[in-house]
C-alpha positions in Angstrom: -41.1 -10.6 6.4 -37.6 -9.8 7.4 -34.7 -10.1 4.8 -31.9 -12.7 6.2 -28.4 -11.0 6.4 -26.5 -11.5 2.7 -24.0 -12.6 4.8 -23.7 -13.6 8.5 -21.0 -14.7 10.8 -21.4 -16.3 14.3 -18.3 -16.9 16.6 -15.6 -17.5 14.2 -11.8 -18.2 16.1 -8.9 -19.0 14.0 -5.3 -19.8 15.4 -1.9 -20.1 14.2 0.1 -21.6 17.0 -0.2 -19.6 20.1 -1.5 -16.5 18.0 -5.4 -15.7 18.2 -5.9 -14.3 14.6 -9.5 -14.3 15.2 -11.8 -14.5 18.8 -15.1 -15.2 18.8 -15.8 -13.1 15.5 -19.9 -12.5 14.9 -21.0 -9.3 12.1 -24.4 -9.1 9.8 -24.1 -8.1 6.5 -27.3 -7.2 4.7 -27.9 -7.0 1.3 -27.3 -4.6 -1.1 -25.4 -2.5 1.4 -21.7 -1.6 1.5 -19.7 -2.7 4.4 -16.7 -1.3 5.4 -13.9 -3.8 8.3 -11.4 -1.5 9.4 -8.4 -2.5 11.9 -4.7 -2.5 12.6 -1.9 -4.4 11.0 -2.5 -8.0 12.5 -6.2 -7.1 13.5 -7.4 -10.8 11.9 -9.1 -8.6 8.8 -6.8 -10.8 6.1 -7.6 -14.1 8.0 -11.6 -13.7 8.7 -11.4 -12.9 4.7 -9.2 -15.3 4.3 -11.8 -17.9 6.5 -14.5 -16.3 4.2 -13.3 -17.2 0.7 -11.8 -20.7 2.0 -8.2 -19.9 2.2 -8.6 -21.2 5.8 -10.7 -23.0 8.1 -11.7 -21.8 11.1 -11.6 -23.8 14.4 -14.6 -22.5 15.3 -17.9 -20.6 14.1 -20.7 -20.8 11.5 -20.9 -19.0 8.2 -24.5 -18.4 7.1 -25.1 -17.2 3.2 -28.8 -15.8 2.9 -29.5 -16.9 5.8 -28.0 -20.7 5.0 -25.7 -22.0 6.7 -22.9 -22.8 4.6 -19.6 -25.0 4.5 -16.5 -23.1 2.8 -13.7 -25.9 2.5 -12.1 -23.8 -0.7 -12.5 -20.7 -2.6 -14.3 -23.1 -5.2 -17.0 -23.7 -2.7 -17.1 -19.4 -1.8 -17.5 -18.8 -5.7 -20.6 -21.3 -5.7 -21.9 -19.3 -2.7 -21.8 -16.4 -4.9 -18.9 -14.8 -3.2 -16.3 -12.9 -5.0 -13.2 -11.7 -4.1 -11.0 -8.8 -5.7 -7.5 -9.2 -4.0 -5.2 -6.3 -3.3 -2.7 -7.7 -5.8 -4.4 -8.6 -8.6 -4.3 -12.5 -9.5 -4.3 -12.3 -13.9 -2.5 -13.6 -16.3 -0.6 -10.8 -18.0 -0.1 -12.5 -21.4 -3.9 -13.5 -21.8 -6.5 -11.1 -23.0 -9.1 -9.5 -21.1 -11.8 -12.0 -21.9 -9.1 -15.4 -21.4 -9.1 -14.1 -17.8 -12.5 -13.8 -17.2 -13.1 -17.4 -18.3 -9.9 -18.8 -17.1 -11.0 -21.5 -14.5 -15.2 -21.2 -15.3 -15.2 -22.7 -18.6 -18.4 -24.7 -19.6 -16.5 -27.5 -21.1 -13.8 -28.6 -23.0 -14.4 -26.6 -26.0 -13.1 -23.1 -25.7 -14.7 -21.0 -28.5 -18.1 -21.5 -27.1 -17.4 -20.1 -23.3 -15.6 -17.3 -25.3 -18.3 -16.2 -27.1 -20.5 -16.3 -23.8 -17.8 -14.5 -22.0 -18.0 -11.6 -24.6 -21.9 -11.1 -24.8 -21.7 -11.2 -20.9 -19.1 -8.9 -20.2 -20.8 -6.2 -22.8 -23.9 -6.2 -20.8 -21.9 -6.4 -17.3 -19.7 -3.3 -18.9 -23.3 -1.1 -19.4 -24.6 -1.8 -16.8 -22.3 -1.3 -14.3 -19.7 1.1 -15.9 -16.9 -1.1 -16.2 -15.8 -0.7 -19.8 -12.7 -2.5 -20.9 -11.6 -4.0 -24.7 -12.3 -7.9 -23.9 -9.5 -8.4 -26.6 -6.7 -6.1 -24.6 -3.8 -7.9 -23.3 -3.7 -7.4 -19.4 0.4 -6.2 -20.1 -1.2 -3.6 -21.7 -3.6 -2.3 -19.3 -3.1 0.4 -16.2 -3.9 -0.8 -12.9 -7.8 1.1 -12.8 -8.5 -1.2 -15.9 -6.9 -4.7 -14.1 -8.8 -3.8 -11.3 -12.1 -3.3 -13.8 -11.0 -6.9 -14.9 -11.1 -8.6 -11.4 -14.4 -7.1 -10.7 -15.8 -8.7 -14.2 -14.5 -12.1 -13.2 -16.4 -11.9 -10.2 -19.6 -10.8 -11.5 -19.2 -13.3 -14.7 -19.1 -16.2 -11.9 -22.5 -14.5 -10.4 -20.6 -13.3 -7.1 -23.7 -11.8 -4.9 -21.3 -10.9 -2.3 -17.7 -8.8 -3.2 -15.2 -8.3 -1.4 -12.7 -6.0 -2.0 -9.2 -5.8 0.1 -7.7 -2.4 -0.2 -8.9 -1.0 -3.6 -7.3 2.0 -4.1 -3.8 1.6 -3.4 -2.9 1.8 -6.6 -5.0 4.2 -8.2 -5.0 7.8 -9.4 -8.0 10.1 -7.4 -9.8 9.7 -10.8 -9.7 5.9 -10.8 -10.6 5.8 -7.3 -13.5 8.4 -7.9 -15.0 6.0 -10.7 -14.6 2.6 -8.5 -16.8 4.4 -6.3 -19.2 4.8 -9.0 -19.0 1.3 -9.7 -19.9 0.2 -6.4 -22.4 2.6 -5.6 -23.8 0.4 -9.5 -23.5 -2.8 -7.8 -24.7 -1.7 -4.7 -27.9 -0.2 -6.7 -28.4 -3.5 -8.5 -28.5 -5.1 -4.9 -25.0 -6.5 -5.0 -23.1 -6.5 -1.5 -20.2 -5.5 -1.0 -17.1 -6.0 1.4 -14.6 -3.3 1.7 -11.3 -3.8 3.7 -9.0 -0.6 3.5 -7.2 1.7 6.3 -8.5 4.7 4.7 -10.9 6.2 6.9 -12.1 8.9 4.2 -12.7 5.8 2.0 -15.2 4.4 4.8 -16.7 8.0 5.2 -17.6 8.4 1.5 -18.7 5.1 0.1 -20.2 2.4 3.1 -23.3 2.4 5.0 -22.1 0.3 7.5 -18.5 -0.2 9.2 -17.0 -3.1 11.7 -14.0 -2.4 13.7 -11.7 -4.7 14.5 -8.7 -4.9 17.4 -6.2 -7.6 18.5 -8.3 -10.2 16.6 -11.5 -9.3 18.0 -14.9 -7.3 16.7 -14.8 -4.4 18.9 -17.8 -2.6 17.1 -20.1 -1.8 14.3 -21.5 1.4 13.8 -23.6 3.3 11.1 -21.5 5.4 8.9 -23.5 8.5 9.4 -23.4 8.0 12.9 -19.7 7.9 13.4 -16.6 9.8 12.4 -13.3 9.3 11.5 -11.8 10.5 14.8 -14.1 7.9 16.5 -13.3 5.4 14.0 -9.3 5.8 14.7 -9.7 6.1 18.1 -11.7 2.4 18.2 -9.2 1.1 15.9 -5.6 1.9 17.9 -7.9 2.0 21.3 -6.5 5.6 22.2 -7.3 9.2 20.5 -5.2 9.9 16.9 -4.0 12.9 15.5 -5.4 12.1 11.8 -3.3 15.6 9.9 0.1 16.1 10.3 1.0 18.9 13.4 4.0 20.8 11.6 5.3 24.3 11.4 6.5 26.2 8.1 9.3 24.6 6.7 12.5 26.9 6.7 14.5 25.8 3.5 18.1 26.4 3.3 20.9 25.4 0.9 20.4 23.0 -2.1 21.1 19.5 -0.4 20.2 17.2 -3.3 20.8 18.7 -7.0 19.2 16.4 -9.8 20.0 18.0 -13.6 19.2 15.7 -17.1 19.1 12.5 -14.8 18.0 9.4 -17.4 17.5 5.9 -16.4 17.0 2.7 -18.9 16.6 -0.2 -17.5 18.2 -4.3 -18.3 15.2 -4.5 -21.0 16.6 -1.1 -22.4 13.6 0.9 -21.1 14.1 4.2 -20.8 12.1 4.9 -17.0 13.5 8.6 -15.9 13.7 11.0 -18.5 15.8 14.4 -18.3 14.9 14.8 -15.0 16.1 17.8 -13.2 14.7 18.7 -9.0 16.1 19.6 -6.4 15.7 19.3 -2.6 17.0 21.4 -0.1 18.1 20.8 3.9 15.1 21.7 6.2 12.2 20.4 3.4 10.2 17.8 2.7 9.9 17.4 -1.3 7.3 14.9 -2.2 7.1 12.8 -5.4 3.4 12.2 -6.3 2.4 9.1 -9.1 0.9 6.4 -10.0 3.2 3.1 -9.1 5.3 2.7 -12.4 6.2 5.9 -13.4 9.5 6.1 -12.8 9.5 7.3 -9.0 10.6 4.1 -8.0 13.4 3.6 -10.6 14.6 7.5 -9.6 14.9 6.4 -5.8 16.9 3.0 -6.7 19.5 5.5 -8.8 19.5 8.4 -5.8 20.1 5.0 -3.5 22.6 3.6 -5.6 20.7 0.1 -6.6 20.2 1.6 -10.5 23.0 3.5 -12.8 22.3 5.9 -15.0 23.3 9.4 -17.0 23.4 13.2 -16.1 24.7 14.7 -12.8 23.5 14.4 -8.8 25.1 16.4 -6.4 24.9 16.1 -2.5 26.3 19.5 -0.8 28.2 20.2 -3.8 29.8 17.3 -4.5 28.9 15.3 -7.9 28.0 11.8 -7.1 29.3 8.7 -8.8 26.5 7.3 -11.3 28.3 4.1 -13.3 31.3 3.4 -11.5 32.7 2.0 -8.7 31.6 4.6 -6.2 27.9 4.0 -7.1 26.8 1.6 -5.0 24.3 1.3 -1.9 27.4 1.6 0.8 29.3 4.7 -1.0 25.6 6.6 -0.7 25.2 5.9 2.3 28.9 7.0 3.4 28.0 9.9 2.0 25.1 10.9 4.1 22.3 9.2 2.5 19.9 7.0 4.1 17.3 4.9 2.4 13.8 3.4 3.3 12.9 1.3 0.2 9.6 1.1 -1.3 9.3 -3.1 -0.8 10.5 -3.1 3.1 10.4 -7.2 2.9 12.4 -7.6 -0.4 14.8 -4.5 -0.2 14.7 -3.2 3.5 14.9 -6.6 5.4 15.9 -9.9 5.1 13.1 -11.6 6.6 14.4 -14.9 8.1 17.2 -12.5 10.1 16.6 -11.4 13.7 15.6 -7.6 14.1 19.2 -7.0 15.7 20.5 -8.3 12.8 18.7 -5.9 10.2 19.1 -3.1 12.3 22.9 -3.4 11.0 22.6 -3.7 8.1 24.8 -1.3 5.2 25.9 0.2 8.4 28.1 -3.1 9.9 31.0 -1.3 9.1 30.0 1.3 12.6 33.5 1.6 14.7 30.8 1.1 17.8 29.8 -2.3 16.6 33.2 -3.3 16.1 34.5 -5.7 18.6 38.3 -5.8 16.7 39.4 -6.0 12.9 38.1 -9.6 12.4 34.7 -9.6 14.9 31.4 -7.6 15.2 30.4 -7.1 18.7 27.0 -8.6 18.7 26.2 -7.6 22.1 26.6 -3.9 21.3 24.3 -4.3 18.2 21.5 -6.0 20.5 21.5 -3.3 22.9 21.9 -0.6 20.4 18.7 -2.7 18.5 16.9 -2.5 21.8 17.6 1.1 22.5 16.1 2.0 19.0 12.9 -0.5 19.6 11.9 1.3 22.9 12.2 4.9 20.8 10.5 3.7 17.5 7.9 1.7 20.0 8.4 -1.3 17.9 6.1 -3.8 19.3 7.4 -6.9 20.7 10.4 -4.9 21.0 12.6 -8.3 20.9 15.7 -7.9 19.2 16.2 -11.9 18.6 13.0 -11.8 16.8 13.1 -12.3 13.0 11.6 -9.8 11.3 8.8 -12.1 9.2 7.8 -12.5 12.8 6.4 -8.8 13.3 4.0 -6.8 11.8 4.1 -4.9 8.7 4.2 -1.2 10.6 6.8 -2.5 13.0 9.0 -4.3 10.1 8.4 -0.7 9.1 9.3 1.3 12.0 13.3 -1.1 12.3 13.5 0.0 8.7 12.9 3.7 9.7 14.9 3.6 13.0 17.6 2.3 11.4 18.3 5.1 8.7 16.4 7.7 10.3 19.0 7.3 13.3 22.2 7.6 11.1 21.2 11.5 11.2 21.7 11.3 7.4 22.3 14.4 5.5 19.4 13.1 2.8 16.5 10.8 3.6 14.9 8.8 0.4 12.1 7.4 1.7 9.4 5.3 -0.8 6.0 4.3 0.2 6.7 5.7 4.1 3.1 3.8 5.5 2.4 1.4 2.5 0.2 -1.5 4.4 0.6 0.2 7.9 -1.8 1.2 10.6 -3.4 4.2 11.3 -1.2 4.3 14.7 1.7 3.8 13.1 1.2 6.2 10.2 1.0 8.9 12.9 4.5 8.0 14.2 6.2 7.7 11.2 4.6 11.1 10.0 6.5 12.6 13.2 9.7 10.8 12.9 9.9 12.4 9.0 9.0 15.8 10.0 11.0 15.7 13.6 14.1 15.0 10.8 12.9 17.8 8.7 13.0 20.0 11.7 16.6 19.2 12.2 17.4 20.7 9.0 17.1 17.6 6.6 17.0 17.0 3.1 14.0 14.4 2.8 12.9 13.4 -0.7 9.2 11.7 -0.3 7.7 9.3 -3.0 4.4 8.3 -2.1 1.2 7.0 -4.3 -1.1 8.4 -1.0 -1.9 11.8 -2.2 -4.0 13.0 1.2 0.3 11.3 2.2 2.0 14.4 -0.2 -0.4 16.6 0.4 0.3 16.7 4.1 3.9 15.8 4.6 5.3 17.6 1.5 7.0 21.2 1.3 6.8 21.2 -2.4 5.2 19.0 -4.8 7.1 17.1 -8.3 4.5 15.3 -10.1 6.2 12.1 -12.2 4.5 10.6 -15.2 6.0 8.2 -17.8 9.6 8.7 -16.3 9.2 12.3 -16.5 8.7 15.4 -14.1 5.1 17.4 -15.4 5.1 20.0 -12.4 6.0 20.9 -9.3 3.5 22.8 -7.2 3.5 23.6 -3.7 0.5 22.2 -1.4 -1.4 25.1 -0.6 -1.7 26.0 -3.8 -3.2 22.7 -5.4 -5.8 19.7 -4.1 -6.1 16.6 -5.0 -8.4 16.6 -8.4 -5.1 19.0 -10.3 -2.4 16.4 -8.6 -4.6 13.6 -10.1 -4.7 14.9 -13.8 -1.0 15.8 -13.6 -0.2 12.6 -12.4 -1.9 10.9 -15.7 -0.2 13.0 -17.7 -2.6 15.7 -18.6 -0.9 19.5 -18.3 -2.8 22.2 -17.9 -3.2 23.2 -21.7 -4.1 19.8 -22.3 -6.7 19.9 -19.7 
């Protein structure tokens, strides 16, 4: 007899005002397999997981569990299924232990000590068997990001999830931490778990699923065998036209020093101390990428350089020492200098969402003789056309200038970030988390944009946590962990596996 589908959807649709988020969604999922859903920003990934784990409910479409159909109201109802869900930002309470966040909300009454004691005896025999060791009695403050993540899984497996999904897994983790998540869900795949994995890394897809659904425009386009498929063919379904997947750039030609960094330290309002001595250097014509794990000072070095953070030592543009405490170290007397600035966190330090795109677009540079109407007005209409002249190069998509930016996707509230600084012809580019949460179309863009400015005999300072991101875009390689610098190393001559151990701190003698 033939096993039902773990899981099994049948012509789910789901809209938000005049947007189709989801048409006429159908995709098997059988047991014990792991199955990959891969798709642009705004494909309907987010909302048919979203539909799944009763965030929403759809206006149309059956959801069948084991072959069952089942009713989803809430994500109370989806954890009774047996469906878990490990969200790409991680929902745990940082005070509480390990072990108070595995209980937290599944309790087995209103006596604590008891579900605690289950918890532990539990989570030892979930940590064996499926390699997910963790202290129960460590603080989740305490804990990197590979161990929070460890934690979410647990909390799904203590509530007997069958079915897992995971959205975008490895964002935030080293190669190493990646490399043992896989070896968890190969475990849990082994012990006939299923699993769900959402991410826009193709070579993620390639390694670890069986299976992989496409989606496009809110729609399944297809679902292929993972052996049978590559990621050129993958891309190519996903964006609906062929992809360049590596970076097409000649030898960089370095000249002068453009950006000079010596003893630079950074404590921040809690009287951390996040960049340590740091001395680099960038010069015009490269592309100097920072590799890390998220929290090790890159971004705190890029809000200093970008004048958000002050701090001690000396940075020079050109020759000419730049302001670190006083009045001159601000966002708009960087960027008067020649330095332009695409945050990490384009929503809360690139844009202001609720503004129109015409409206960003002039932002920090409002000052701009050509959008000067007189002493006392801006000239709106120059902006607007100015905003539209820069949509139709960056191909940002509607290309709508009285739109507000929450109103677009994440690569285009990307791309009026980018066209904005990129076009100031800046004599340095900082640029944090260039594709963070964009689509595999748009990464190939925004790739050309950075190395079309390199070309043009840039300075362009690149902090990334993508390694295959560095690894492809960079000139030379810096390496930050714990606030500090722990090589520098130049892409053909290292891989992934010596970045990774290097970005957890471990130097070559130590290794």
């Amino acid at each position: 007899m033939t096993q039902a589908p773990a899981l099994e959807l049948k012509g789910i649709s789901k809209s938000f005002g005049p947007v189709q988020a989801n048409k006429d969604i159908s995709i098997s999922v059988q047991p014990g397999t792991v199955h990959g859903i891969i798709g642009e920003n705004g494909a309907g990934k987010s909302t048919l997981m979203s539909i799944l784990y009763g965030f929403y409910k759809a206006d149309a479409g059956e959801i069948f569990i084991s072959g069952q159909k089942t009713q989803i109201p809430d994500s109370q109802a989806a954890i009774s299924a047996g469906i878990g869900m490990v969200f790409q930002h991680f929902k745990l309470v940082e005070n509480f232990t390990v072990l108070e966040n595995v209980v937290l909300g599944a309790e087995d009454g209103a006596m604590l000590r008891p579900s605690l004691a289950k918890a532990r005896k539990l989570l030892t025999k979930l940590a064996d068997e499926y390699e997910l060791n963790v202290d129960p009695d460590a603080k989740i403050e305490d804990l990197g990001v590979g161990m929070q993540q460890r934690v979410e899984i647990l909390k799904a497996l203590y509530r007997q999830a069958d079915i897992l999904i995971l959205d975008e897994p490895t964002g935030v983790l080293t190669p190493a931490e990646a490399d043992h998540l896989f070896r968890i869900l190969e475990n849990l795949r082994a012990e006939g778990k299923t699993i769900i994995l959402i991410t826009h890394k193709l070579r993620e897809i390639m390694e670890i699923t069986d299976t992989v659904s496409v989606m496009r425009r809110g729609e399944m386009t297809a679902t292929v065998k993972t052996s049978d498929t590559s990621p050129e063919e993958l891309a190519e379904l996903m964006v609906g036209r062929k992809v360049l997947l590596r970076v097409d750039k000649k030898p960089a030609e370095p000249g002068v020093p453009v950006l000079e960094i010596a003893n630079l330290t950074m404590v921040d309002s809690d009287g951390v101390t996040r960049v340590k001595g740091i001395d680099l250097n960038v010069r015009a014509g490269e592309v100097v990428g920072i590799a890390g794990v998220a929290g090790n000072g890159q971004s705190e070095l890029l809000e200093v350089l970008g004048g958000y953070a002050t701090a001690t030592g000396t940075i020079r543009l050109n020759g000419e020492e730049l302001d670190l405490t006083g009045k001159h170290s601000d966002g708009q007397s960087r960027r008067n200098k020649g330095i332009a600035h695409v945050p990490e966190d384009r929503q809360r330090e690139g844009l202001i969402m609720d503004f129109s795109a015409w409206e960003n677009t002039a932002f920090g540079y409002h000052h701009d003789p050509k959008y000067q109407r007189n002493a006392l007005f801006m000239d709106n209409a120059a902006i607007k056309k100015d905003t539209q002249e820069k949509m139709d190069r960056f191909d940002v998509r509607p290309p709508d200038p009285n739109l507000a930016a929450k109103n677009f996707s994440g690569g285009n509230q990307q791309k009026i970030v980018l066209a904005r600084e990129i076009e100031r012809n800046p004599e340095l580019l900082l640029i944090g988390q260039p594709t963070r949460g964009v689509d595999i179309g748009a990464i190939e863009f925004i790739h050309q944009q950075i190395v079309a400015l390199r070309d043009q005999g840039k300075a362009i300072l690149l902090v990334s946590v993508e390694l295959e991101e560095i690894l492809a875009l960079s000139d030379r390689i810096a390496v930050m962990f714990d606030g500090q610098i722990m090589g520098e190393r130049m892409p053909a001559d290292t891989d992934e596996k010596e970045l990774g151990l290097l970005m957890a701190g471990v130097t070559e003698g130590a290794a």
